[in-house]
NUSEVEX-743524 format. One record per residue: residue in one letter; x, y, z of N, C-alpha, C in turn. Coordinates in steps of 0.05 Angstrom, whole numbers, plus 5000, padded with zeros to 4 digits. Each point is the difference from the previous one (the first is absolute). Example, Ala and Ser with C-alpha at 12.3 -4.5 7.8 and 13.67 -1.06 7.14 Angstrom:
A526448865156498250245000501850245000
S499350214986501650245001498550225014
END
This chain:
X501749765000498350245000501750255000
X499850124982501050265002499150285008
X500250225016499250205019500250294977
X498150165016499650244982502250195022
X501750075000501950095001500350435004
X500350175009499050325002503150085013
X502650124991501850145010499450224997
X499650245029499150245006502350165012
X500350174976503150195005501549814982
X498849904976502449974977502450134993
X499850215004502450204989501850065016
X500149935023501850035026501349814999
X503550135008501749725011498949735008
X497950015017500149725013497749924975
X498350134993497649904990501849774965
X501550184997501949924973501749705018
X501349985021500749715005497449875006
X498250105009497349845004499049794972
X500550154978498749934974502749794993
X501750124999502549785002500749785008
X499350035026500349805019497349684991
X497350144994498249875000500949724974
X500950214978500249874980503449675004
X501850155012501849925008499549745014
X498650045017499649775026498049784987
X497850084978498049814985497650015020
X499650235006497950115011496749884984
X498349855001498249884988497650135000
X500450254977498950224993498649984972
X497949864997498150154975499850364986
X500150115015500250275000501050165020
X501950204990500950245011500450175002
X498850205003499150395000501250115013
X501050214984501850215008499350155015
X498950175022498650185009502050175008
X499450275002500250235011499150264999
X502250265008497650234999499350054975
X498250224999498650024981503150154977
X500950215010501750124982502049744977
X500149755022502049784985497649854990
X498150064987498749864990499949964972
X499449834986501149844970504650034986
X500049955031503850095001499749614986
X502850015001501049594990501249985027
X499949735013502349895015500149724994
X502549935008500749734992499349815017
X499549774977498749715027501549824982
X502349955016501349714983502550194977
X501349844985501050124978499050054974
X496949914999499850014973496550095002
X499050125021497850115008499850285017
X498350234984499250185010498150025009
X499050105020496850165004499650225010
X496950014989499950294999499050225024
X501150095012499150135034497250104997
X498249855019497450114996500050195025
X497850185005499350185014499449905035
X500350125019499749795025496750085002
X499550225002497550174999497549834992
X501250014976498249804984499749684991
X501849925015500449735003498549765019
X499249834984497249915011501749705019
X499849965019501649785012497049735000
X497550004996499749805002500149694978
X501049875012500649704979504550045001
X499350255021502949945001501549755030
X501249874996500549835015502650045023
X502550114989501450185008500850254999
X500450235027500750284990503249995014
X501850064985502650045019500150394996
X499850115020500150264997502850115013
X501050194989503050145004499350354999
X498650095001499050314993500550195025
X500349905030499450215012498349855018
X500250085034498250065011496450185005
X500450154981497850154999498749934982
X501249874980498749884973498749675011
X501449895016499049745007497950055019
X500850235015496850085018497450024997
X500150084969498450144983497649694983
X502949934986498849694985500249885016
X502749915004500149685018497049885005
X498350055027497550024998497949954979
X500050164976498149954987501249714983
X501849944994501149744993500249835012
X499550055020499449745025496949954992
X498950165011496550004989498749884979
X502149964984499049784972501449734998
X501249955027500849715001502349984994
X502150204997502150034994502450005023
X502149814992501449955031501850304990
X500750135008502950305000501949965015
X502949924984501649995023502150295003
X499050115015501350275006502849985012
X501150254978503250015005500850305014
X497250165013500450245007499749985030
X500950155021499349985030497750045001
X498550004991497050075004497249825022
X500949804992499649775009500149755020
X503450115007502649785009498350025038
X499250145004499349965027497749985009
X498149944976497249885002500049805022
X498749945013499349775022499249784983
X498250004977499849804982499849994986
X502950094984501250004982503149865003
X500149784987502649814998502050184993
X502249995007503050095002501849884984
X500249894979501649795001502349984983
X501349785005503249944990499649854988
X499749834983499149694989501749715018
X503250115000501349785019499949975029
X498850265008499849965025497150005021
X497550074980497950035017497349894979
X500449924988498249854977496949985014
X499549895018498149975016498350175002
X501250334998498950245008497749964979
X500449894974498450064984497049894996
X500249775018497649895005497850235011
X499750155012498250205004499550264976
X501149964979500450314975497649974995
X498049894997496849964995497950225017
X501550005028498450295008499750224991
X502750114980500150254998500450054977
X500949704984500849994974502850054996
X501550205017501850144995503149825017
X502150054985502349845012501150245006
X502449995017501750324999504149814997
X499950234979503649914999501350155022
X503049835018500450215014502150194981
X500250215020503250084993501549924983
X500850144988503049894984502549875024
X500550245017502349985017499149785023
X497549985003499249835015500149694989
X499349884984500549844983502749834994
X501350174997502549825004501149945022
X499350165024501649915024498349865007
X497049945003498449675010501649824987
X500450084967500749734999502749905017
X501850175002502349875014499349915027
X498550235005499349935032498149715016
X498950024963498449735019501349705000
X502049904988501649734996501850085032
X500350205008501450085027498349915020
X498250174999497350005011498949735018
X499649774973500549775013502049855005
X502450075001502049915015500250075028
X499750245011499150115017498950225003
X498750035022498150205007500550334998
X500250144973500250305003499550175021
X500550105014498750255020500550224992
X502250114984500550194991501450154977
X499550184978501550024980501150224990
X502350155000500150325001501549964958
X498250174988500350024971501150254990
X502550034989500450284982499349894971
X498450064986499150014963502750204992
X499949974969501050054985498649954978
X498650264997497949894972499650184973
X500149944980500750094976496950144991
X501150124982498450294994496949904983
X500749714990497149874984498050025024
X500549905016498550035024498150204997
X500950204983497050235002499750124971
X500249784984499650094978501350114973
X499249974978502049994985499950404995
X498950095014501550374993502849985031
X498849885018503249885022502249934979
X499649834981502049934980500550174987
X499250184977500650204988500850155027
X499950075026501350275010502449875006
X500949855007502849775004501350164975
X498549884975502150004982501050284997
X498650204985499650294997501650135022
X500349995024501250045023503349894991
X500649804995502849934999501050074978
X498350014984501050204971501150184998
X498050235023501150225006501850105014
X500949835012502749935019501750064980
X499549844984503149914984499750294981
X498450084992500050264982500350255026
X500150025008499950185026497350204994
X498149815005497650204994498249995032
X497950184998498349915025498049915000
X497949815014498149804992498950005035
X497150164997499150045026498249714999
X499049855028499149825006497150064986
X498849774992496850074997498549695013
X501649785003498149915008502049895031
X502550015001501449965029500850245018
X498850045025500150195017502750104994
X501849854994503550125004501049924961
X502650174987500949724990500749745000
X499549884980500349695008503049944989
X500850154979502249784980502450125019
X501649865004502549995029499450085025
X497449844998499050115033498149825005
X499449925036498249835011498150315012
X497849815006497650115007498749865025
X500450105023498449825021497550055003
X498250004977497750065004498749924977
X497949755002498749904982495949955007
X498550174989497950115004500350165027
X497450005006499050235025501849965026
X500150245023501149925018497050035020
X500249845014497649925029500750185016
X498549985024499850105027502649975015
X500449734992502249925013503749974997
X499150224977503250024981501249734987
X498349794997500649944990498549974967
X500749854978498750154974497449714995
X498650124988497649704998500749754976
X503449994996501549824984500949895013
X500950125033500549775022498349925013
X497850185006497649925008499149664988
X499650094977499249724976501449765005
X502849974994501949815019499349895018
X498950165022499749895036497149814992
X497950184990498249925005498749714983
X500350034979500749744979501049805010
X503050015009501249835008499449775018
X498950205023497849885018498149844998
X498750174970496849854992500649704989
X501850054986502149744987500449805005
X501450055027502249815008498649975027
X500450105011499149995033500650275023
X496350045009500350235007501950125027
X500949745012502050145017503450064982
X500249984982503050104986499950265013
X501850175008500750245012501150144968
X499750174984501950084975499650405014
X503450064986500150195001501350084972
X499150164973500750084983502450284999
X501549924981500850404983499549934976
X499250204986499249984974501950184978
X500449854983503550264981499449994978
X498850164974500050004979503050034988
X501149874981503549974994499650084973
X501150024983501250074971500449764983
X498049825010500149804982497549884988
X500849944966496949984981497949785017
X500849755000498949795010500749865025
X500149925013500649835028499050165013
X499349805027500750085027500749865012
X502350085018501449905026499350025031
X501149855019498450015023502249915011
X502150095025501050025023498949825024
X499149764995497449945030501849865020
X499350055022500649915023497649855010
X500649765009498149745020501049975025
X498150015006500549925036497949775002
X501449785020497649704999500050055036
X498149835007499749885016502149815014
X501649884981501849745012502250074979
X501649865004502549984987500149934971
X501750124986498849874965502850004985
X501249784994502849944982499550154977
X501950184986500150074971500149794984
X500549785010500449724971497149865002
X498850115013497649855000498050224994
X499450245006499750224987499549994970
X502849984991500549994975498849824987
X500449705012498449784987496550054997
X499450125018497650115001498650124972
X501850235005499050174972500349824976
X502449834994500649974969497149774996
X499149905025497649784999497450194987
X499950185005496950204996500150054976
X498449894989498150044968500850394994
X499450154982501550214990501950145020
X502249915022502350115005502349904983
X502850114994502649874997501850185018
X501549865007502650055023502750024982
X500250234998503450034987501650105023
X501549865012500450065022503949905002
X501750084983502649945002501550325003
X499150065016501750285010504050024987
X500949775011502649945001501050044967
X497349894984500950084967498250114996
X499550285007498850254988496849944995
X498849685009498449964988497150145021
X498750164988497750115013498250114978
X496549975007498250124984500850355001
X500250154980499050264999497550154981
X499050155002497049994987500649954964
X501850154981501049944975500049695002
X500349845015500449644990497050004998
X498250105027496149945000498650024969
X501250304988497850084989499249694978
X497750054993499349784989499449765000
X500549955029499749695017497949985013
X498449775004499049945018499549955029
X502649904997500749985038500950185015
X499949975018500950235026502949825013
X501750184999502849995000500649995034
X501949905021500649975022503750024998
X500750215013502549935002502550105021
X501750035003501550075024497949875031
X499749765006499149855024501950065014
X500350095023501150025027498350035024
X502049875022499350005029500150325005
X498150145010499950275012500749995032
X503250045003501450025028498850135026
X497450184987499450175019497349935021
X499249804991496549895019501249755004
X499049825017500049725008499549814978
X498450104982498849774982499450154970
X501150074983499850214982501749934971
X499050024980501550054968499750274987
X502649974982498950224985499850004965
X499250154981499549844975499450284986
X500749834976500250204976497749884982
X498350254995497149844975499550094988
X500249934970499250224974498349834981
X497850184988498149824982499750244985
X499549944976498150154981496850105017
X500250285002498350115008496950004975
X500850064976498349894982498049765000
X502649845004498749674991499049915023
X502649835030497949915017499950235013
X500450255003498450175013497250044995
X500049984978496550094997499749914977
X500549944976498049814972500049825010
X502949874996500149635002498449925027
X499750095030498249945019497350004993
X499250184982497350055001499349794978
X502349974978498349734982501049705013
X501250005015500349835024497149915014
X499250195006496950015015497949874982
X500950144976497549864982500749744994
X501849924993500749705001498649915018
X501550055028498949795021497049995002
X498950234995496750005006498249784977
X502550054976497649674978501349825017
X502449925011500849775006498549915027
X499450145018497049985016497550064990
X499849994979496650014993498750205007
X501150255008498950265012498850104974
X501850084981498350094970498949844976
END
């Protein structure tokens, strides 16, 4: 049986690996519609190498007899539809925060909480997490059950796709003008970005901290298990694709790095490049384009009783947010949900 198929925010970074990804993986798709806003409407995007389609209108876009919606547009845009695409029997798996802290609304990872999805019938609606959140469950959870997390302090390092492809054009345009000695005021990063970090990725809270670490803590939790303690920093870097992550674990009991290690290389989308001694480590340029979420520099952290520390980089694109979300849709035919 093949599924009527709806990518919402075609024209966006993720929405373009979305269409990619679907075709890639043999996604068992009868049909698949381009959607977005009205301005990108009758635009081409690519599905496969040897297929276009043609961006229909979101406005005007009729979701019923549609079977799946994977939407990438925005929180305010998924606030808006999401909803009415649920309403016609339509499962939506949302890749915007809009969602992620629904009470019932599934959270999910595909390798690590599959289960969640048995309830998506209430609301219709799935929620993707995080990008930055996403890759550290996954490392965290092959740990996880080795022993007991209590606590996890995260510095990100996350690349400019992360917000879009005018984040990409200001990267570039920015380092251009470096090199020409010209000036290039910020339009979509509070600060310059090109030879410069940014500790500040969306809004800042009440609590000084920004709602990109906020997202981290609270996800994490919903995820994995709600006593994890996480404390985020959040760094936008000068780089097109990846993100990286600094994480620190603290367990409950004692935990060998060789068993650690054996841990991760066991978990379905992690790999462990982990030969320090010969230069060998993930950096985000090896990610782009991959599937898996990368683990590397494992060490004992000298400073708590029971603690590691680790290096994690994934394509923020892919399993940050397409490849998870057509992850989701897999699993949901492979449980009979759609």
């Amino acid at each position: 049986m093949g599924y009527r198929v709806a990518v919402v925010g075609a024209t966006g970074a993720v929405g373009g690996e979305m269409l990619r990804i679907l075709h890639e993986t043999g996604f068992p798709a009868d049909e698949v519609f381009a959607v977005a806003s009205e301005r990108s409407a009758g635009k081409e995007v690519s599905y496969g190498d040897d297929v276009t389609l043609r961006v229909r209108s979101l406005p005007d876009f009729d979701f019923e007899g549609i079977d799946l919606a994977l939407f990438s547009a925005g929180a305010s845009v998924s606030g808006e539809y999401a909803p009415k695409a649920a309403a016609c029997g339509c499962i939506v798996i949302d890749n915007s925060s809009r969602w992620r802290m629904e009470p019932d609304v599934p959270l999910v990872v595909p390798e690590i909480n599959p289960e969640a999805l048995e309830g998506v019938r209430a609301r219709n609606i799935v929620a993707n997490p995080n990008c930055s959140t996403i890759q550290m469950v996954m490392a965290l959870k092959p740990l996880h059950d080795l022993a007991r997390i209590t606590r996890v302090v995260v510095a990100t390092y996350q690349s400019v796709s992360g917000a879009g492809h005018r984040a990409m054009e200001e990267l570039f345009e920015q380092t251009r003008a470096k090199f020409l000695q010209e000036e290039r005021e910020p339009r979509v990063f509070p600060r310059p970005i090109a030879f410069n970090l940014i500790p500040h990725i969306d809004r800042f809270l009440d609590d000084d901290f920004t709602k990109e670490e906020w997202k981290m803590r609270v996800e994490t939790r919903k995820i994995l298990d709600l006593e994890i303690e996480v404390v985020a920093t959040c760094v936008r870097v000068p780089v097109f694709v990846g993100h990286s992550e600094a994480v620190f674990v603290e367990f409950a009991e004692p935990v060998e790095v060789e068993d650690a290690r054996g841990a991760l290389r066991a978990f379905p989308g992690v790999t462990v490049i982990d030969r320090p001694d010969r230069g060998e480590y993930a950096t985000p340029v090896d990610c782009v384009g991959e599937y898996e979420v990368f683990v590397s520099r494992i060490r004992r952290d000298p400073t708590v009783p029971s603690g590691l520390a680790l290096w994690v980089v994934a394509d923020n694109l892919r399993k940050g947010a397409a490849l998870n979300a057509v992850q989701i849709a897999h699993k949901l035919v492979e449980m009979g949900l759609v």
